[in-house]
C-alpha positions as CSV (number, residue, x, y, z in Angstrom):
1,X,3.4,13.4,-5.0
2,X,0.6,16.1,-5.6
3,X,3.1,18.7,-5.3
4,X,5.5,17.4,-8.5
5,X,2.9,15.9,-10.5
6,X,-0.9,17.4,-9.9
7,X,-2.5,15.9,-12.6
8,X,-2.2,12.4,-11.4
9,X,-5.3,10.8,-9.7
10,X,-5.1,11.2,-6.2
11,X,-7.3,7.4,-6.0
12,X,-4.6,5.8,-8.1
13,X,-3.0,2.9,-5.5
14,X,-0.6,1.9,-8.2
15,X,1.1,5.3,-8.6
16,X,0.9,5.9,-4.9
17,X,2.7,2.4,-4.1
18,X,5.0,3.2,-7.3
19,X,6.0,6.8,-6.0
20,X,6.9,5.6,-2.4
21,X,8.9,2.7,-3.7
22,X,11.1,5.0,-6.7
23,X,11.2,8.1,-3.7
24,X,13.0,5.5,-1.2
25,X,15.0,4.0,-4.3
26,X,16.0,7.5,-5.0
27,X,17.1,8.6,-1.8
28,X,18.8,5.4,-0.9
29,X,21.4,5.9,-4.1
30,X,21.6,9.2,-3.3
31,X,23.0,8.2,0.1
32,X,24.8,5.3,-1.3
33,X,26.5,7.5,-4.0
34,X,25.2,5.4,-6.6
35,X,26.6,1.7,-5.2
36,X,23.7,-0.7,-5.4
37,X,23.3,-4.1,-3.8
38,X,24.1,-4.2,-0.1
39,X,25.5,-0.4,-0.3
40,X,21.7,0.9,-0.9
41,X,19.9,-1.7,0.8
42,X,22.5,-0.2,3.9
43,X,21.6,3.4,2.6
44,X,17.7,3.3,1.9
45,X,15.8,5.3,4.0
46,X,14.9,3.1,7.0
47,X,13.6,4.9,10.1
48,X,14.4,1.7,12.2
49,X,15.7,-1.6,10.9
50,X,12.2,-2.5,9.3
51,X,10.6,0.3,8.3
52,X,10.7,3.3,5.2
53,X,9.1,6.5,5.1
54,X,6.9,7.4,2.6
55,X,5.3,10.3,0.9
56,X,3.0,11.4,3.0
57,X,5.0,11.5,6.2
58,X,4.0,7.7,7.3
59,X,5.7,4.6,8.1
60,X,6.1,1.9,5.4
61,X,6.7,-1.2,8.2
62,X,8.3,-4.4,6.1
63,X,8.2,-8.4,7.0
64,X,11.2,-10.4,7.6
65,X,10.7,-10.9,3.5
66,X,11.5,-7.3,3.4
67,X,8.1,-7.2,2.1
68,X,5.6,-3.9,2.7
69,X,3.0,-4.1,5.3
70,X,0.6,-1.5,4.7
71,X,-2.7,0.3,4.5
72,X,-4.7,-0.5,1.6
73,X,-7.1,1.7,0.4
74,X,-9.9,-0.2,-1.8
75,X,-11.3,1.8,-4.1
76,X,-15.1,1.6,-6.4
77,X,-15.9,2.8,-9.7
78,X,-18.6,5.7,-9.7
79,X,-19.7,7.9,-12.4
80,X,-18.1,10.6,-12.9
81,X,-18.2,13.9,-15.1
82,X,-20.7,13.5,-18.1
83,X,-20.8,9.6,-16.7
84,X,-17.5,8.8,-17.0
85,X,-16.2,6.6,-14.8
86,X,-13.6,7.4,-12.3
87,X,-12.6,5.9,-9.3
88,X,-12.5,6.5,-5.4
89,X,-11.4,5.3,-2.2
90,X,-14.2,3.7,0.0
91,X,-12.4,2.9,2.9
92,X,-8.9,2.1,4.9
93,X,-7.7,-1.2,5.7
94,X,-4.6,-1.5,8.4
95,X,-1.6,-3.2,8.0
96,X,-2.4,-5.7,5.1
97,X,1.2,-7.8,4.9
98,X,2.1,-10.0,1.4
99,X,0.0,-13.1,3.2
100,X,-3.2,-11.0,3.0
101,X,-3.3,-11.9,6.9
102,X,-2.4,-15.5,6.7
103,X,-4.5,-16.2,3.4
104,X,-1.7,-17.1,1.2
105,X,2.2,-19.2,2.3
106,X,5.1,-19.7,0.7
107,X,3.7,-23.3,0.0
108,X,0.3,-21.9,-1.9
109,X,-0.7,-22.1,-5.1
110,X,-0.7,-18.9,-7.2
111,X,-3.9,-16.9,-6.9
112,X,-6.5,-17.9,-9.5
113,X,-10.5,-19.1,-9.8
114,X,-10.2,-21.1,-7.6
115,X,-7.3,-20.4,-5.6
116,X,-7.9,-19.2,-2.4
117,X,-10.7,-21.3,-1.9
118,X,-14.0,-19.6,-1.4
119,X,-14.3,-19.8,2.8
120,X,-14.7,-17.7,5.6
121,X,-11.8,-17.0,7.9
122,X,-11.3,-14.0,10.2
123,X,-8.6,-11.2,8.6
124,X,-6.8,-9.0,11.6
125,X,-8.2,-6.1,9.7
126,X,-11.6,-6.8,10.5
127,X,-13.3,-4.3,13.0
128,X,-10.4,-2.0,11.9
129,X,-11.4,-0.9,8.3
130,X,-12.2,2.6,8.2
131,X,-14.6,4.1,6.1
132,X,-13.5,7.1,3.5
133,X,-16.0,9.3,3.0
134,X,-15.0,12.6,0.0
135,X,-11.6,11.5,0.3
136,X,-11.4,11.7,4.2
137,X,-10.5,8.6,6.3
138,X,-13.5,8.7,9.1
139,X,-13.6,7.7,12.4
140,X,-16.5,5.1,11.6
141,X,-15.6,1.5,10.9
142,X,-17.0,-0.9,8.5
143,X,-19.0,-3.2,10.4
């Protein structure tokens, strides 16, 4: 992505998760010659039967939703040039799947104030989150 368009922020989760999803679109019609529906789900790039590669040479794994099961890569607001703000990346957290590990069901309400309720439950992720320190994904983990 930093090769074809430099100027975008290199913190931006939205245009990374955006550029993977139009790059596998992409190559899947380009396989497909165009068909959509079954013919580029058939063509997309999958490296197994559950799984897309993505810009940066990883794995995008999917759920049997077809839904992405990824890293996440929080980010915080710090001042920036002159004090504006800007944002980075804080750390890395493994394999978050559309439940957000088992917090949200087909059954639950939509997210809101009050919804999930406020209570604390162990995440799969925790003891995995990596820190990100100048850009770089450490080897220290977020206790």
């Amino acid at each position: 992505m930093a090769r074809w368009h430099p100027a975008l922020p290199p913190a931006d989760g939205f245009t990374y998760n955006y550029y993977n999803a139009a790059w596998a679109t992409i190559r899947g019609l380009r396989a497909s010659g165009g068909d959509t529906g079954i013919a580029l789900q058939t063509a997309m790039p999958l490296t197994n039967k559950s799984a897309y590669e993505v810009s940066n040479g990883g794995v995008l794994k999917l759920d049997t939703n077809r839904q992405a099961i990824q890293d996440q890569f929080p980010l915080r607001i710090v001042s920036g040039p002159h004090r504006s703000p800007r944002l980075a990346v804080v750390a890395l957290v493994p394999n978050v799947d559309q439940s957000f590990g088992g917090v949200f069901t087909k059954s639950s309400p939509p997210p809101g104030r009050t919804q999930p309720p406020c209570k604390k439950r162990a995440l799969p992720w925790q003891g995995k989150i990596r820190l990100v320190q100048n850009g770089v994904v450490t080897r220290h983990f977020l206790r």
